[in-house]
Backbone as XML, in Angstrom:
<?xml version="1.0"?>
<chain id="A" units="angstrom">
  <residue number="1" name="UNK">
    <atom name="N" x="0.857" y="-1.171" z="0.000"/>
    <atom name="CA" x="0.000" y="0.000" z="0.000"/>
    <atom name="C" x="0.906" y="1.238" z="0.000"/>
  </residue>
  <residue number="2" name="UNK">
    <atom name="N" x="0.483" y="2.649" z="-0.962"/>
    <atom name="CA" x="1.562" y="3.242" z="-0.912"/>
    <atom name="C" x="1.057" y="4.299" z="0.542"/>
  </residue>
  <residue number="3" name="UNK">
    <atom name="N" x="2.311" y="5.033" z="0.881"/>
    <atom name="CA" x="1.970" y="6.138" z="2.182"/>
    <atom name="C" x="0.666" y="6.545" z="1.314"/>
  </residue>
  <residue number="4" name="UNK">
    <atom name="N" x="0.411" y="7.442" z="0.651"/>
    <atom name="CA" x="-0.883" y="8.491" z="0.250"/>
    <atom name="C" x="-2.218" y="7.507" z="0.720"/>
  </residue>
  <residue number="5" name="UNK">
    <atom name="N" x="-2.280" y="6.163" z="0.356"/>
    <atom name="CA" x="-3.315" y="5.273" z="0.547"/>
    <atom name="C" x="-3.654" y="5.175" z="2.032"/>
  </residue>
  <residue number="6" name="UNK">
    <atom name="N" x="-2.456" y="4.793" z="2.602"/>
    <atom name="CA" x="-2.387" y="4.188" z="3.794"/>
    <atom name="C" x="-2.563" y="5.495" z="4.915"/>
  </residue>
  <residue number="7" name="UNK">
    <atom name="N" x="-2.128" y="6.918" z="4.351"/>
    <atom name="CA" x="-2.645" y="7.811" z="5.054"/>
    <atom name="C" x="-4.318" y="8.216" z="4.807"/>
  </residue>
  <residue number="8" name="UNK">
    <atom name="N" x="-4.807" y="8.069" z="4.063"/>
    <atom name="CA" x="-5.748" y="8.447" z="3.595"/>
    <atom name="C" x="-6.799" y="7.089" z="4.412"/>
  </residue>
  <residue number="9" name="UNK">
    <atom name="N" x="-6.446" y="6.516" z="4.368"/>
    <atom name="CA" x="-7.135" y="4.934" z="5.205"/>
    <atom name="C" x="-7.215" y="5.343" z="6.569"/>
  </residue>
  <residue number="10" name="UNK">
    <atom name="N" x="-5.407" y="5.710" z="7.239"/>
    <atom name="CA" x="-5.981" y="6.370" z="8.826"/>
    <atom name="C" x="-6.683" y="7.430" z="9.105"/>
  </residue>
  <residue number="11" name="UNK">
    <atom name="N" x="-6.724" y="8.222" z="8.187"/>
    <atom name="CA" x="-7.312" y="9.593" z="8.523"/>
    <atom name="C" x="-8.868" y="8.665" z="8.346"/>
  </residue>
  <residue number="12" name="UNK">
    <atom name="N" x="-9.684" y="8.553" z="7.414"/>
    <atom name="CA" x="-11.081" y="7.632" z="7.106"/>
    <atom name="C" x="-11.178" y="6.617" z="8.263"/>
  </residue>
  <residue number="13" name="UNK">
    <atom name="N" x="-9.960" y="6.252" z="9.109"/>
    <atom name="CA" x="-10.795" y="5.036" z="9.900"/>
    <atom name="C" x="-10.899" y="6.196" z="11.383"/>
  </residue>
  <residue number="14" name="UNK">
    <atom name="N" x="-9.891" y="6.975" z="11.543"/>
    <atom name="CA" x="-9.831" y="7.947" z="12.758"/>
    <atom name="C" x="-11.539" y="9.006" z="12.695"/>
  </residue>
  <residue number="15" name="UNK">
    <atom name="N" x="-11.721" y="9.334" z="11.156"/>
    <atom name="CA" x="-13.171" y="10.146" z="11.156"/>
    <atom name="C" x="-14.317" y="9.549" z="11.189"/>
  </residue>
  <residue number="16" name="UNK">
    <atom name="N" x="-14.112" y="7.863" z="11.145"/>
    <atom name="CA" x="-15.490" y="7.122" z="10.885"/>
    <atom name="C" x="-15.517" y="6.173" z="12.525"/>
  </residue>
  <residue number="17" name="UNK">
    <atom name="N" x="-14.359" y="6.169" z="13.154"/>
    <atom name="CA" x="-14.760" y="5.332" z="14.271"/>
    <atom name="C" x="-15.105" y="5.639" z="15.422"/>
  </residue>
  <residue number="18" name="UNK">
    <atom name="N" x="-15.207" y="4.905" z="16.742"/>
    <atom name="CA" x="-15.615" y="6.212" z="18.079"/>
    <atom name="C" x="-14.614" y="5.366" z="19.346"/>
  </residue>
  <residue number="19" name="UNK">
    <atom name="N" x="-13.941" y="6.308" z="19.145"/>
    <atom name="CA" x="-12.959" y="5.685" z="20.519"/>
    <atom name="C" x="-13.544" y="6.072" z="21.399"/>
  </residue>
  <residue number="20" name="UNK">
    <atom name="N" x="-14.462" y="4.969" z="22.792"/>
    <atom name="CA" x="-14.773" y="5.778" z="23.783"/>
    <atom name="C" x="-13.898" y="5.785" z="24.532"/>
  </residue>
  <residue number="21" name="UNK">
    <atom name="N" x="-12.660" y="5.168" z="24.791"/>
    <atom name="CA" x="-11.830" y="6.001" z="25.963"/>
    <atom name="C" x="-11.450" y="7.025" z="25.797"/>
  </residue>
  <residue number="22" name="UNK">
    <atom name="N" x="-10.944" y="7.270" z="24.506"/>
    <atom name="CA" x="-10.951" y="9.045" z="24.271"/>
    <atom name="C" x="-11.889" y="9.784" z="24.722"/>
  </residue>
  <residue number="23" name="UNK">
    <atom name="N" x="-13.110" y="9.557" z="24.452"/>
    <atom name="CA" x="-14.602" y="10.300" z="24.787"/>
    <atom name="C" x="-15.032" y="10.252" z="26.076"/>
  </residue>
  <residue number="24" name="UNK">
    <atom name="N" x="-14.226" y="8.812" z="27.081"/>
    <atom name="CA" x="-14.620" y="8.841" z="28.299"/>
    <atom name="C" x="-13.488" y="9.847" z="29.186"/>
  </residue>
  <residue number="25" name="UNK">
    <atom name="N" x="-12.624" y="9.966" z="27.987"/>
    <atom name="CA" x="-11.519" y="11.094" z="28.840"/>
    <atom name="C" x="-12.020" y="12.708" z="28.597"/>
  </residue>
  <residue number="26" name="UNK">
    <atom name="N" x="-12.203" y="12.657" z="27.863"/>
    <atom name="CA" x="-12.878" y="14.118" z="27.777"/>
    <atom name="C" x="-13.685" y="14.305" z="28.880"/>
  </residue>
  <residue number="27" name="UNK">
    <atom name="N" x="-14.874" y="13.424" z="28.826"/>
    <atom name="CA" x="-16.066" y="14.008" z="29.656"/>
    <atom name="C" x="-15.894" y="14.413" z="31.073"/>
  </residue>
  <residue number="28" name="UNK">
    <atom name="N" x="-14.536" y="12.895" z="31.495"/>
    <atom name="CA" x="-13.636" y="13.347" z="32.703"/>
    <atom name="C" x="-13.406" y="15.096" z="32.992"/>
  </residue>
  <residue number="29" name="UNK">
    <atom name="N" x="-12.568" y="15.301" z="32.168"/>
    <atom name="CA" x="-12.057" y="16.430" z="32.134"/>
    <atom name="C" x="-12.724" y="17.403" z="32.211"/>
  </residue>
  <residue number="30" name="UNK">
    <atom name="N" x="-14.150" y="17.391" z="31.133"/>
    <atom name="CA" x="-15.050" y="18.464" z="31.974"/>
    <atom name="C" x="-15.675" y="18.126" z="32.849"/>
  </residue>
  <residue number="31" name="UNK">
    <atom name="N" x="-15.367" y="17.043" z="33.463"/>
    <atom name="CA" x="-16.465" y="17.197" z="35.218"/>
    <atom name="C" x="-15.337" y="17.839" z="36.145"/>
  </residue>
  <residue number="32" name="UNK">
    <atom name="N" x="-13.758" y="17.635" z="35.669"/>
    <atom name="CA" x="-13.045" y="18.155" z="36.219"/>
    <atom name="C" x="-12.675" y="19.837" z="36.551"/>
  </residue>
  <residue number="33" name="UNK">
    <atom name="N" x="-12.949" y="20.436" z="34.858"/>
    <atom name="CA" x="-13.251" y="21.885" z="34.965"/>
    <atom name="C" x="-14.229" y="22.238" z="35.551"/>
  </residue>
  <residue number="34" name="UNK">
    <atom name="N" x="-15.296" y="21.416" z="35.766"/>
    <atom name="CA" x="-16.713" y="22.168" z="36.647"/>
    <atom name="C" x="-16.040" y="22.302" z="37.988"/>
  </residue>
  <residue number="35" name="UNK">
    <atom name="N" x="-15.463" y="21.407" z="38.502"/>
    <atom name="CA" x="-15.431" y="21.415" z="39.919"/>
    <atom name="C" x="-14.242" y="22.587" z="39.909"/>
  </residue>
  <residue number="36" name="UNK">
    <atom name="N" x="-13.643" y="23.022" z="39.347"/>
    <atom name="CA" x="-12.890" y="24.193" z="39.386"/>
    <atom name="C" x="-13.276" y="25.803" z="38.875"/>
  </residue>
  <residue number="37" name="UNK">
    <atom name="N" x="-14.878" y="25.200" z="39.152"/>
    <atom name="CA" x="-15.786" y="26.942" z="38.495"/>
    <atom name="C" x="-16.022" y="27.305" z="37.385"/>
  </residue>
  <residue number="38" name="UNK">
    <atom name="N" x="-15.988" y="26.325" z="36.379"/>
    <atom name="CA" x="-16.576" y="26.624" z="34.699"/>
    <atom name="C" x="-17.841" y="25.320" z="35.598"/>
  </residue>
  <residue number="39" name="UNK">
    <atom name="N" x="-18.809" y="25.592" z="35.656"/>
    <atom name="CA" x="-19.741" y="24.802" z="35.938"/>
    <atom name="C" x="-21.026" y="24.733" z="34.914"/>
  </residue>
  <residue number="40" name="UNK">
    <atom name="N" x="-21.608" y="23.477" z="34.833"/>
    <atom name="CA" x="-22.459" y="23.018" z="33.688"/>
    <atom name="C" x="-23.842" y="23.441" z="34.344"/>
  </residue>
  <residue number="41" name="UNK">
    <atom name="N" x="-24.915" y="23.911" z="33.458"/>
    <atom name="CA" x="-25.774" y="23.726" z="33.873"/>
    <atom name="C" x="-26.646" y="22.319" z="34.239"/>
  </residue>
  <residue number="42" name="UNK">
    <atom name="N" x="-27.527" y="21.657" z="34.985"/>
    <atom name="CA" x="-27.809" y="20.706" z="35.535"/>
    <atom name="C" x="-28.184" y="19.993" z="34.030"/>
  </residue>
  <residue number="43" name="UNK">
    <atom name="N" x="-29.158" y="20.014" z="33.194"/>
    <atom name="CA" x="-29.525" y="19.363" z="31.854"/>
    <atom name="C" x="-28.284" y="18.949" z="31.135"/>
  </residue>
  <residue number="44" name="UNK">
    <atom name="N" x="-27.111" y="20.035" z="31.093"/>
    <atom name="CA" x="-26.090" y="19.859" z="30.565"/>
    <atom name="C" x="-25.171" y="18.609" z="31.114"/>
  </residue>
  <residue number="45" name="UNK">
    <atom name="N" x="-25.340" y="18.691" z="32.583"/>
    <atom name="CA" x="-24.536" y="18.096" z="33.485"/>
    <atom name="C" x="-24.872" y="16.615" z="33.633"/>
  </residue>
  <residue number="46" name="UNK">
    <atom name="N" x="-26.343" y="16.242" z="33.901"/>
    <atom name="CA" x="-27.421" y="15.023" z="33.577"/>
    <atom name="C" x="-27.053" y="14.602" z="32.118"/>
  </residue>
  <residue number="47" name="UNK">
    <atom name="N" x="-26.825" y="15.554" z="30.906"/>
    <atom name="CA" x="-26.677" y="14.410" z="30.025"/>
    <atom name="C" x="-25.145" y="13.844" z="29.395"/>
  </residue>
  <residue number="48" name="UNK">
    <atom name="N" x="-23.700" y="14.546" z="30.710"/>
    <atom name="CA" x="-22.774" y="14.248" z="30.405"/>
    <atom name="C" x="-22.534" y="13.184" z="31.207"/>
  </residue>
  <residue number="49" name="UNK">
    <atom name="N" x="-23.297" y="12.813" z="32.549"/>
    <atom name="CA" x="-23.298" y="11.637" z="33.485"/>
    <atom name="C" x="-24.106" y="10.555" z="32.827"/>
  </residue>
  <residue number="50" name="UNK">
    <atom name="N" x="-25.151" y="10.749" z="31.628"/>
    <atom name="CA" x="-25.970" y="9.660" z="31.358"/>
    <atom name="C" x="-24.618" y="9.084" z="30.126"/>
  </residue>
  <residue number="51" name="UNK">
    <atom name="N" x="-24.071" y="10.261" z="29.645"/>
    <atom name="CA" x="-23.295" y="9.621" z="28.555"/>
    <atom name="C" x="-22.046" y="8.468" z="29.387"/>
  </residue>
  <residue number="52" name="UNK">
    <atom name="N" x="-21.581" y="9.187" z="30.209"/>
    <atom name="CA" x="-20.676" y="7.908" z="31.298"/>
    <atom name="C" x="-21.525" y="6.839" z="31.381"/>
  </residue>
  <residue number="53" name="UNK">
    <atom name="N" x="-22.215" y="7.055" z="31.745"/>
    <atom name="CA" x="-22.827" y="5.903" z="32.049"/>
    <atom name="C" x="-23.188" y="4.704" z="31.257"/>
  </residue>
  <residue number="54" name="UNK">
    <atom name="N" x="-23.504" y="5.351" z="29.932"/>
    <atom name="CA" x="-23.234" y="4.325" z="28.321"/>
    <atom name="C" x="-22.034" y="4.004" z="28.311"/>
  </residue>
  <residue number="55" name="UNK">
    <atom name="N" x="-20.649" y="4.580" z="28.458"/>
    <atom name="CA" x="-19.716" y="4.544" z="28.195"/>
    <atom name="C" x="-18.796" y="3.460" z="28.914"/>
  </residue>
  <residue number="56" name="UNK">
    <atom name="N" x="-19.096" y="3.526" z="30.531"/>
    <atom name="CA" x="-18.830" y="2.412" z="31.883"/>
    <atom name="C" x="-19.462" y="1.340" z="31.333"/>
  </residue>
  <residue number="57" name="UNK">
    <atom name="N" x="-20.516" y="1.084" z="30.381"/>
    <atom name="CA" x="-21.244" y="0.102" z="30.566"/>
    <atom name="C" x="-21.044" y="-0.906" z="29.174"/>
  </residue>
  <residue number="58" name="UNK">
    <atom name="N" x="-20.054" y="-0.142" z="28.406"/>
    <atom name="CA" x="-19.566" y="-0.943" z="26.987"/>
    <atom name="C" x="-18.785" y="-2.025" z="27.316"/>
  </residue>
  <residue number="59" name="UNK">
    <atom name="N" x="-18.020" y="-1.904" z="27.997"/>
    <atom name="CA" x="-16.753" y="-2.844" z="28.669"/>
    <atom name="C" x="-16.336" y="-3.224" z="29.786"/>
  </residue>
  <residue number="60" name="UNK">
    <atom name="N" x="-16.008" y="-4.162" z="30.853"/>
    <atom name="CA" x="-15.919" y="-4.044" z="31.774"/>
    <atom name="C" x="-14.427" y="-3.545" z="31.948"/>
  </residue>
  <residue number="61" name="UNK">
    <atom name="N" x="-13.696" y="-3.111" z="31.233"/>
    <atom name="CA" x="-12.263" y="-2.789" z="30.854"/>
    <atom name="C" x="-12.332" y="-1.186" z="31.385"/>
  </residue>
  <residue number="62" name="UNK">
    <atom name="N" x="-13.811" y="-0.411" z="30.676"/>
    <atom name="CA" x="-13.832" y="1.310" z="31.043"/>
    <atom name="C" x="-13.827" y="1.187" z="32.289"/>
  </residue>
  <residue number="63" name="UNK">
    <atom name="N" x="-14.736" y="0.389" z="33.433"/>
    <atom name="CA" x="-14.663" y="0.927" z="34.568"/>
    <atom name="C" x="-13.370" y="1.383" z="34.912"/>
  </residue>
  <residue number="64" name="UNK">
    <atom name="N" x="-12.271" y="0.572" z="34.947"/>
    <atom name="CA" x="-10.779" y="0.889" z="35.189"/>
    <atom name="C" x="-10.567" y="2.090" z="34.796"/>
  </residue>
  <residue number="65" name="UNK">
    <atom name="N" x="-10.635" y="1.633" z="33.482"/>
    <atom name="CA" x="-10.190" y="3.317" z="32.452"/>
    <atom name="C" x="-10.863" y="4.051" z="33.507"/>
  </residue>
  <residue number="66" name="UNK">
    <atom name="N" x="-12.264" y="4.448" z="33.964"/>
    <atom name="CA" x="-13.109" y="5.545" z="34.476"/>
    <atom name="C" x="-12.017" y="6.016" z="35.508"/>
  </residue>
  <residue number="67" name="UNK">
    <atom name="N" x="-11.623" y="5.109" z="36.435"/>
    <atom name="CA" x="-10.869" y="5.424" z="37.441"/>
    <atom name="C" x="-9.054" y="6.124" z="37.215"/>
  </residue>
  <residue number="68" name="UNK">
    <atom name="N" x="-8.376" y="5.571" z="36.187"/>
    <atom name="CA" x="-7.180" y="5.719" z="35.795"/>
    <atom name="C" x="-7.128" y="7.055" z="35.295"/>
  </residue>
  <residue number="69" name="UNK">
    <atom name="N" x="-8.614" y="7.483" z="34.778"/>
    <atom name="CA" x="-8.560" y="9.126" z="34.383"/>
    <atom name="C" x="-8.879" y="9.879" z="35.396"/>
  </residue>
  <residue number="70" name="UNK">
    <atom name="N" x="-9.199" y="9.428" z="36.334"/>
    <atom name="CA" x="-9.315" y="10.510" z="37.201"/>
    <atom name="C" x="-10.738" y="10.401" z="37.739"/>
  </residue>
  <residue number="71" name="UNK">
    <atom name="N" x="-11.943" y="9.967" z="37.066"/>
    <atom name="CA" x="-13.220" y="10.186" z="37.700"/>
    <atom name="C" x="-13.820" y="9.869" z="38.866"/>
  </residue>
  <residue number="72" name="UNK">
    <atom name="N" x="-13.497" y="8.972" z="39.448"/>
    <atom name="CA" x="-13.904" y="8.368" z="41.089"/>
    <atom name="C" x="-13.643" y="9.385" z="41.537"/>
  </residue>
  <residue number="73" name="UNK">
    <atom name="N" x="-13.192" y="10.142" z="42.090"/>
    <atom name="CA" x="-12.670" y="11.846" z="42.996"/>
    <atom name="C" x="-13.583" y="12.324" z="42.640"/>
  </residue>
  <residue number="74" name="UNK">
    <atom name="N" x="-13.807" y="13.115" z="41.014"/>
    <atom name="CA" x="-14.969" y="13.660" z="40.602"/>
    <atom name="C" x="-16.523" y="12.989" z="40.884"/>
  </residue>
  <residue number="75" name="UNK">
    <atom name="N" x="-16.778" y="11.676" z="40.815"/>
    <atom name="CA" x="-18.021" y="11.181" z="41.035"/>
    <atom name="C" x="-18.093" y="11.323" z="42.476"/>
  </residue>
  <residue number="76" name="UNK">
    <atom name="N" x="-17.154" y="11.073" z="43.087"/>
    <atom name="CA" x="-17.577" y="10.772" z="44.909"/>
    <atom name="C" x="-18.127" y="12.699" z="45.134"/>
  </residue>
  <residue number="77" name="UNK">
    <atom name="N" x="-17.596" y="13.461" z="44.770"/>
    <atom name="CA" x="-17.305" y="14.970" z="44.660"/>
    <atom name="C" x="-18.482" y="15.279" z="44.696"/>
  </residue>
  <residue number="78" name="UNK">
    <atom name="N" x="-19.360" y="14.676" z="43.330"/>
    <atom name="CA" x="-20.410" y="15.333" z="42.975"/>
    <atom name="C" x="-21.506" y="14.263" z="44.119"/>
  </residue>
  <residue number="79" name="UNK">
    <atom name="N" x="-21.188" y="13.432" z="44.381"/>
    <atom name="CA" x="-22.488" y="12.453" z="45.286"/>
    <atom name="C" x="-22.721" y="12.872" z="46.397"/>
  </residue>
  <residue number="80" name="UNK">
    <atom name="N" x="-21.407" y="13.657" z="46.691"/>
    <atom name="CA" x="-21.786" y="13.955" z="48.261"/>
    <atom name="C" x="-22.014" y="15.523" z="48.324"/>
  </residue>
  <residue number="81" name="UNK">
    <atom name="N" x="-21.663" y="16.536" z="47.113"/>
    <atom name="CA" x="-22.089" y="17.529" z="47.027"/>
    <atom name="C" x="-22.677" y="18.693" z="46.276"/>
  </residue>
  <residue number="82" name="UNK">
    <atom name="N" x="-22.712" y="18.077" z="45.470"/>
    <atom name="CA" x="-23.732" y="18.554" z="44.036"/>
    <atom name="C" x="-25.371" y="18.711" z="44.793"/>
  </residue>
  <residue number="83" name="UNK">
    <atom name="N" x="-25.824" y="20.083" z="44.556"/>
    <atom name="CA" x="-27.167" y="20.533" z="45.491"/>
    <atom name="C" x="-28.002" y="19.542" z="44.655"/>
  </residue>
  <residue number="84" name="UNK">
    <atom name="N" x="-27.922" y="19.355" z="43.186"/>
    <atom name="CA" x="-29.388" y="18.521" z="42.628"/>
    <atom name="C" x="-29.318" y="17.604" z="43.108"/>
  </residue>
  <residue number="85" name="UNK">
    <atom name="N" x="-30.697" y="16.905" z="43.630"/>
    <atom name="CA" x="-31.207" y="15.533" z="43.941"/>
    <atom name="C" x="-30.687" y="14.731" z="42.490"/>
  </residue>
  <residue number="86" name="UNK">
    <atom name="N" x="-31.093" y="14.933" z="41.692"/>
    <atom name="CA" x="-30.910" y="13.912" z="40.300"/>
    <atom name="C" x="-29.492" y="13.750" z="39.835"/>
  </residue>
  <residue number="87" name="UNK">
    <atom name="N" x="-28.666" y="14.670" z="39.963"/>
    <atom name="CA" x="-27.360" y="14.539" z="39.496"/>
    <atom name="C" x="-26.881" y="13.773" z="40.801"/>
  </residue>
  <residue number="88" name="UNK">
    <atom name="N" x="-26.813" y="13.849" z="41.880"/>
    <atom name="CA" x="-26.587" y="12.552" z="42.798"/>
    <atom name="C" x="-26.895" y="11.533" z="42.615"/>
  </residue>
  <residue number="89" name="UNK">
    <atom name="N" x="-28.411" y="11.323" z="42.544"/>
    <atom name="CA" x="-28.711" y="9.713" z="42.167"/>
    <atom name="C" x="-28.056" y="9.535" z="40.969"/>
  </residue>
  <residue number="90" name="UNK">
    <atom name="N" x="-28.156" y="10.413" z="39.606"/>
    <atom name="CA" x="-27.530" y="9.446" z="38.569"/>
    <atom name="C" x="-25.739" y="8.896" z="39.076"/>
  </residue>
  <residue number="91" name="UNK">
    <atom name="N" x="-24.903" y="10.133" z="39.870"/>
    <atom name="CA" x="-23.652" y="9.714" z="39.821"/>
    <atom name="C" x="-23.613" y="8.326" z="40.735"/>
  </residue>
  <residue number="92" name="UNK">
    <atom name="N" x="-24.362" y="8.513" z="42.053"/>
    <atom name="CA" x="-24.680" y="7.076" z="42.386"/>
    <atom name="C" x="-24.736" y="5.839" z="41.934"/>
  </residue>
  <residue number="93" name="UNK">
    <atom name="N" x="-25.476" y="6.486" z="40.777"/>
    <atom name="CA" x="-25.910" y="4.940" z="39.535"/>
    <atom name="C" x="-24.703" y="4.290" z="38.636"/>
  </residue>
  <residue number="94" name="UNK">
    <atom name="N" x="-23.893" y="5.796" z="38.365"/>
    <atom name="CA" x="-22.222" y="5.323" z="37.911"/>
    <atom name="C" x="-21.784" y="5.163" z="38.816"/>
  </residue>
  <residue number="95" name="UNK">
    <atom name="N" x="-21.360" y="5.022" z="40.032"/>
    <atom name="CA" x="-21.002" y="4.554" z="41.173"/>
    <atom name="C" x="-21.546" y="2.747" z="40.988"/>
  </residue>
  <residue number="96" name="UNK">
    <atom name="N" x="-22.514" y="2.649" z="41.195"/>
    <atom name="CA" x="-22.713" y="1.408" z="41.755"/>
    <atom name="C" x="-22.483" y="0.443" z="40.104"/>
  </residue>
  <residue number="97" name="UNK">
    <atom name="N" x="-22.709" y="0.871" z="39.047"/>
    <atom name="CA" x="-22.164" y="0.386" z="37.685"/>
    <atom name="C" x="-20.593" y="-0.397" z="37.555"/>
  </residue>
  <residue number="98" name="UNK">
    <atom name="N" x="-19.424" y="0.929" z="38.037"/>
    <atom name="CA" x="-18.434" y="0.698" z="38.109"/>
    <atom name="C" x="-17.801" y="-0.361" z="38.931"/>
  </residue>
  <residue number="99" name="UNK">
    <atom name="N" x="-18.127" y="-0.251" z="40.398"/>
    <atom name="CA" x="-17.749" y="-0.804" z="41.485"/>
    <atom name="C" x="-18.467" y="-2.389" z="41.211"/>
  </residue>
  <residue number="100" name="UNK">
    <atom name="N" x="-19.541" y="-2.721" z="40.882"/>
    <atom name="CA" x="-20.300" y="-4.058" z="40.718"/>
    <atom name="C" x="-19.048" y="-5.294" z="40.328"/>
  </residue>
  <residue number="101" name="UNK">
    <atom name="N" x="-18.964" y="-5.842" z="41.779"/>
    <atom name="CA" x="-18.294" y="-7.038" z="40.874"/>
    <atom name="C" x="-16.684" y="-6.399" z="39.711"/>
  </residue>
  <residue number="102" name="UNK">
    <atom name="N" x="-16.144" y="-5.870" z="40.611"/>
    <atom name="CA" x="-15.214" y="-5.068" z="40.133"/>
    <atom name="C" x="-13.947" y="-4.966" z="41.045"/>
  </residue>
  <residue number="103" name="UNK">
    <atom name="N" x="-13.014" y="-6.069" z="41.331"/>
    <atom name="CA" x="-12.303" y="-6.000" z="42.918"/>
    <atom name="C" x="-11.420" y="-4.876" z="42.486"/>
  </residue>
  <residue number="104" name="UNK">
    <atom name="N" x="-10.721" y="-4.390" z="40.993"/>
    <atom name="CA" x="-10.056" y="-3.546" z="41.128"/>
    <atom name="C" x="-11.263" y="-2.099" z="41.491"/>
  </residue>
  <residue number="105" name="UNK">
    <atom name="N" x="-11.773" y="-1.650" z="40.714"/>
    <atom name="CA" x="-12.635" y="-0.502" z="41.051"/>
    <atom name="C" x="-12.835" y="-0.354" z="42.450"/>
  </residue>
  <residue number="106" name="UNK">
    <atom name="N" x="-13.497" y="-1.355" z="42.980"/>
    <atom name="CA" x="-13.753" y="-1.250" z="44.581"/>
    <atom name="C" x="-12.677" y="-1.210" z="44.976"/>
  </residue>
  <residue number="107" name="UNK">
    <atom name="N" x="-11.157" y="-1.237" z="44.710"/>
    <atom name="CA" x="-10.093" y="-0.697" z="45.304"/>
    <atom name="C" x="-9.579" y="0.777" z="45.304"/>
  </residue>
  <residue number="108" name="UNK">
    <atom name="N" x="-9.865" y="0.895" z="43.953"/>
    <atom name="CA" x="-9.928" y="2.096" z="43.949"/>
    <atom name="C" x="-11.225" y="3.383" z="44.676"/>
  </residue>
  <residue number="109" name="UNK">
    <atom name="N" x="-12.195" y="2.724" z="44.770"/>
    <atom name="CA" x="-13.209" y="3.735" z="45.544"/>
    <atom name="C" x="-12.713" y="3.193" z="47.177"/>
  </residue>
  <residue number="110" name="UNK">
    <atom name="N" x="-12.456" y="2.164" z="47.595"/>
    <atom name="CA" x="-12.002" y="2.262" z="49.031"/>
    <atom name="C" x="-10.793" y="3.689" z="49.339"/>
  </residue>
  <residue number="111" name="UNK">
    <atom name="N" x="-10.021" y="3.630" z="48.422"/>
    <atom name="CA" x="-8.898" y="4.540" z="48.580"/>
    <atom name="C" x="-9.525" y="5.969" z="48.526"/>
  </residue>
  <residue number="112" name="UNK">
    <atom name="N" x="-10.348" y="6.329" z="47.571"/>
    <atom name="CA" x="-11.165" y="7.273" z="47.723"/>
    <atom name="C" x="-12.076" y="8.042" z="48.333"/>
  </residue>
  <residue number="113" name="UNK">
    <atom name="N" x="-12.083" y="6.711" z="49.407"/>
    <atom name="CA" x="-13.070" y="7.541" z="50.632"/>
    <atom name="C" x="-14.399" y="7.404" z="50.582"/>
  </residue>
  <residue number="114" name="UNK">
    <atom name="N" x="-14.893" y="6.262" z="49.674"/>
    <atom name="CA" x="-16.204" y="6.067" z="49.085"/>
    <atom name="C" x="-16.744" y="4.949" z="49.929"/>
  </residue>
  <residue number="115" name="UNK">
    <atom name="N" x="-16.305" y="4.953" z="51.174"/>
    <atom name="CA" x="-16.952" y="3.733" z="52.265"/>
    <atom name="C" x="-18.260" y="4.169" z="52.601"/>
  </residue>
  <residue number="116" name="UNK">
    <atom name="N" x="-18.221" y="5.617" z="52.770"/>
    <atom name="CA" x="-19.698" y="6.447" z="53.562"/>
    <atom name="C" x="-20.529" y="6.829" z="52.528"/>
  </residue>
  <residue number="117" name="UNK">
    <atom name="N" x="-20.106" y="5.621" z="51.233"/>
    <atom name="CA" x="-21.075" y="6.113" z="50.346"/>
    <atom name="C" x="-22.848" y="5.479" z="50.520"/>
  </residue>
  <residue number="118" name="UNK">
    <atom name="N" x="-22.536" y="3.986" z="51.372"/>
    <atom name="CA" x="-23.855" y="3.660" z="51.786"/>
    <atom name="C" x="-24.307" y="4.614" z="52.729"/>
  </residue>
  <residue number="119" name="UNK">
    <atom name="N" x="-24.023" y="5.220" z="53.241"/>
    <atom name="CA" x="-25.006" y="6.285" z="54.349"/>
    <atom name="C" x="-26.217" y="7.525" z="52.928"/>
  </residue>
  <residue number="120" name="UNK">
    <atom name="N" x="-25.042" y="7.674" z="52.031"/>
    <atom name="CA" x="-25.376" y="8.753" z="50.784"/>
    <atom name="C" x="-26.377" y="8.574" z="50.123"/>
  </residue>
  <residue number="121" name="UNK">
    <atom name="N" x="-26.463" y="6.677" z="50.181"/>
    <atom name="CA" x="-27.339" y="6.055" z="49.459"/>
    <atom name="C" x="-29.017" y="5.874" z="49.769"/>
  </residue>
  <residue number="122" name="UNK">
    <atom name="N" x="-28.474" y="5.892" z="51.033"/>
    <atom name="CA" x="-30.079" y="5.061" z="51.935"/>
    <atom name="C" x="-30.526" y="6.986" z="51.845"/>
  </residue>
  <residue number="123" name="UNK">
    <atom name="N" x="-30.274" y="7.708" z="52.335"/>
    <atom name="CA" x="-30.601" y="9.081" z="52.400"/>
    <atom name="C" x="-30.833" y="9.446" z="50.882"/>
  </residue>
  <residue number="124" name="UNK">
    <atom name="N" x="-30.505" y="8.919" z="49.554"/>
    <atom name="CA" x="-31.362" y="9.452" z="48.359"/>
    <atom name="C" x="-32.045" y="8.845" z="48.136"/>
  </residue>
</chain>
């Protein structure tokens, strides 16, 4: 295959495919800028947690990924202090997605401080 082909092939498979760990790193990143005061509005915010939540749920491989980028900090963040009722329960719902039958994840949310997350739970 000559280079022109073979570039023209990666560029066509890079514009036609959907890497979600790329996409699950992004979304990271803006839950990360919210918590540093560029903040989403709640609709906005609900449909970047529903998209995690497709995203945790392709592979049991993302949960890891979820954690290796950074999001467990951000999810515990928003469960225990995000004022909406609904954006809690949904991060809850990626909470209990990830961690299910997951000994690494549940290692990683032990380290995180996510023990007092059953108290968070029974109270939503």
């Amino acid at each position: 295959m000559s280079k022109e082909d073979r570039d023209w092939l990666e560029s066509a498979m890079k514009q036609y495919t959907f890497n979600d760990t790329d996409r699950m790193k992004e979304l990271i990143e803006t839950l990360k800028k919210q918590e540093q005061g560029n903040t989403l509005d709640t609709p906005a915010l609900i449909h970047l947690l529903e998209e995690l939540l497709d995203l945790v749920e392709i592979h049991p491989r993302s949960n890891l990924n979820f954690c290796l980028f950074g999001g467990m900090h951000e999810l515990i963040s928003l469960i225990f202090s995000h004022p909406s009722e609904s954006i809690r329960k949904l991060a809850c719902s990626i909470f209990m997605s990830i961690t299910q039958n997951n000994a690494e994840v549940q290692e990683f949310a032990t380290k995180s401080g996510a023990m007092n997350l059953v108290i968070q739970f029974e109270r939503e």
